[in-house]
C-alpha positions as CSV (number, residue, x, y, z in Angstrom):
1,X,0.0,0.0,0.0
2,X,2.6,2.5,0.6
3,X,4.3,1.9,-2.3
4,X,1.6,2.4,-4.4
5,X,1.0,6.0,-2.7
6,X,4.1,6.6,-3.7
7,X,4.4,6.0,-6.9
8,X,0.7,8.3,-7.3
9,X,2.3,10.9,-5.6
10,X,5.2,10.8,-8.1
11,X,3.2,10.5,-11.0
12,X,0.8,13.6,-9.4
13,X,4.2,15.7,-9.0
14,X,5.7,14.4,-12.3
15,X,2.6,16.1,-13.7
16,X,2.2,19.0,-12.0
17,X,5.5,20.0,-13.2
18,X,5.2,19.0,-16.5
19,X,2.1,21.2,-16.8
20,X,3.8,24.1,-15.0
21,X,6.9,24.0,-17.2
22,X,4.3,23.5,-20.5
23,X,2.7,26.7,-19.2
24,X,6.3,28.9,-19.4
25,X,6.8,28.0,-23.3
26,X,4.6,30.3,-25.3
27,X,5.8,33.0,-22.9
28,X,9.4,31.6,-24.1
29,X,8.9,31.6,-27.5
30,X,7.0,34.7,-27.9
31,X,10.1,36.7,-26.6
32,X,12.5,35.2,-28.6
33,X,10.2,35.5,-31.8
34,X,8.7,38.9,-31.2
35,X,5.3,38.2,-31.5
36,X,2.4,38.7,-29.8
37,X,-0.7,37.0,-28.9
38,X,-3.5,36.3,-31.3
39,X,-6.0,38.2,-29.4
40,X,-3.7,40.7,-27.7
41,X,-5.6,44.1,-28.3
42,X,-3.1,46.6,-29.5
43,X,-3.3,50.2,-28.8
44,X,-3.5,52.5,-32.0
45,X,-0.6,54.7,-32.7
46,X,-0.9,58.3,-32.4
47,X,1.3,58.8,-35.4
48,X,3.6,62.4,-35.0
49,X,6.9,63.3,-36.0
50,X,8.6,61.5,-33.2
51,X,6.8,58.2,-33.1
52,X,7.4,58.1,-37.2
53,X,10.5,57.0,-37.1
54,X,9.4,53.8,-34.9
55,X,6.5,52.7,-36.4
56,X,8.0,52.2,-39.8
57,X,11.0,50.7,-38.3
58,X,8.2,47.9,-37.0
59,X,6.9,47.8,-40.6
60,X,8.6,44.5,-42.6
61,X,9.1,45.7,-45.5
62,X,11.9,44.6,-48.5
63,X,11.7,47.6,-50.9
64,X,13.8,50.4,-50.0
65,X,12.0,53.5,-48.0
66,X,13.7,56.8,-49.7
67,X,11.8,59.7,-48.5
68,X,8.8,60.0,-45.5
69,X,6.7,63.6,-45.6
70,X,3.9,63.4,-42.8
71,X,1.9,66.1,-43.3
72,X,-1.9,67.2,-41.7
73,X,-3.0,62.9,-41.0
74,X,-1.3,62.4,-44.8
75,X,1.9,60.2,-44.7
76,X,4.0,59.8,-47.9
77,X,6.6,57.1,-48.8
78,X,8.8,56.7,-51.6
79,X,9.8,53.0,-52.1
80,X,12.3,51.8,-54.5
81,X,12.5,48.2,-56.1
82,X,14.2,46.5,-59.3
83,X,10.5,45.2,-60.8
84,X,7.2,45.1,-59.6
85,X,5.8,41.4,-58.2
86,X,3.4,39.6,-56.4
87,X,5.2,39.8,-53.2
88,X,5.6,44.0,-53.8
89,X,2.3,44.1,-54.4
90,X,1.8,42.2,-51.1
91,X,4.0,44.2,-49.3
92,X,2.4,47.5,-50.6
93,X,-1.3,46.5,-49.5
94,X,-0.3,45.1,-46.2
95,X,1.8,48.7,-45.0
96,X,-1.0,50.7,-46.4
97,X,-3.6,48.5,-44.5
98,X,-1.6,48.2,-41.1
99,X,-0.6,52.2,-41.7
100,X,-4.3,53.1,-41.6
101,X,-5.2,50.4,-39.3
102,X,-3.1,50.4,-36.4
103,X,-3.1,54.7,-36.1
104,X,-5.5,56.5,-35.0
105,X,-4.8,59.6,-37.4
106,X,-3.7,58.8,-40.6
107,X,-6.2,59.2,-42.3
108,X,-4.6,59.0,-46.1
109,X,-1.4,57.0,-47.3
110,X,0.1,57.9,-50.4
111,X,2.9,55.3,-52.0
112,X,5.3,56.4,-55.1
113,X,7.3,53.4,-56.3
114,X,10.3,54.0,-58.4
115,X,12.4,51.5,-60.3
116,X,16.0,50.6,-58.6
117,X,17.7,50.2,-61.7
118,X,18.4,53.2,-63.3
119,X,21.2,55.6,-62.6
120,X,18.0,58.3,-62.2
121,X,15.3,56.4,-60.5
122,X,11.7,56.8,-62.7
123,X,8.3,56.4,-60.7
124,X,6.7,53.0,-61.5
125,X,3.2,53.7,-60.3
126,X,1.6,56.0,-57.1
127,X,-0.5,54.6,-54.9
128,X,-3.1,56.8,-52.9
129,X,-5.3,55.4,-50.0
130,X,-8.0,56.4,-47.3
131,X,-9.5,54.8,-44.7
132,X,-12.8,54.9,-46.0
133,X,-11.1,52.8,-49.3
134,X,-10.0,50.3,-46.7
135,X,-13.3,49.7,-45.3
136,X,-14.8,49.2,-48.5
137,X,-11.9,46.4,-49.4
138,X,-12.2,43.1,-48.2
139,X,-9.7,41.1,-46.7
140,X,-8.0,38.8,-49.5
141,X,-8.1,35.5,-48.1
142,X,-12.2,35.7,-48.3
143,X,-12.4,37.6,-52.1
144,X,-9.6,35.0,-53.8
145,X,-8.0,38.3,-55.2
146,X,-4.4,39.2,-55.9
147,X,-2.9,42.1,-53.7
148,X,-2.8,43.9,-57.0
149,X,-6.2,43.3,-58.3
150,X,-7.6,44.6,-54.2
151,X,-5.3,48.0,-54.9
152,X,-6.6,48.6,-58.3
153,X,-10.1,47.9,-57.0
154,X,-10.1,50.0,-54.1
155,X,-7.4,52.1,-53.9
156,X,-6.2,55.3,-56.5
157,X,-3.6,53.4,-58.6
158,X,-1.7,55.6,-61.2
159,X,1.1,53.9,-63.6
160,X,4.0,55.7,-65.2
């Protein structure tokens, strides 16, 4: 008999520490990773001159940022890239949609694109957007569109 409440109390304490240890790894993994909870409510940005700076540093992006003007709710980038793709055109929809989501005064983003390759840089399109054109787009896992197709759709696009 004594044995056997041994070997239950082992088990029970094996447990319990297995389930206390379990409980530590998403905390471990999130900081290593950087991420954040699914349902972790964020607080909006109040975008100014001084907080610019570190909320585009938070931005992922590939293309090169040239020039910022933040003006009256209105923030301009110029991006640079060698050719226009599907992940560009990913990258473009998903900064203009967490720029106008994740502030709470932006109210327009407007994106100038030039081509990388040339010794003088020429615009490859201009992309203007308001919040009111990203309530009206839907999110692109649900319509089956391309990131392209959504911008053309909802947002100004203007080619050079």
């Amino acid at each position: 008999m004594e044995r056997l409440a041994r070997a239950l109390f082992a088990s029970v304490f094996l447990s319990v520490m297995l389930a206390a240890l379990l409980s530590l790894a998403p905390v471990l993994s999130n900081r290593e990773s950087g991420s954040l909870p699914a349902f972790r409510v964020e607080k909006p940005v109040h975008l100014t001159e001084g907080t610019l700076v570190d909320f585009l540093s938070r931005q992922p992006m590939q293309m090169r940022l040239h020039h910022v003007e933040w003006e009256r709710n209105r923030l301009s980038l110029d991006l640079s890239t060698a050719r226009l793709t599907s992940e560009q055109y990913r990258e473009m929809y998903l900064l203009i949609q967490r720029t106008l989501t994740q502030t709470d005064n932006v109210e327009s983003v407007r994106l100038t694109v030039y081509d990388a390759s040339p010794a003088t840089p020429a615009p490859l399109m201009t992309v203007r957007a308001t919040r009111g054109d990203l309530c009206e787009s839907p999110v692109q896992q649900e319509s089956g569109w391309s990131y392209q197709q959504l911008m053309e759709r909802f947002f100004e696009v203007k080619r050079y």
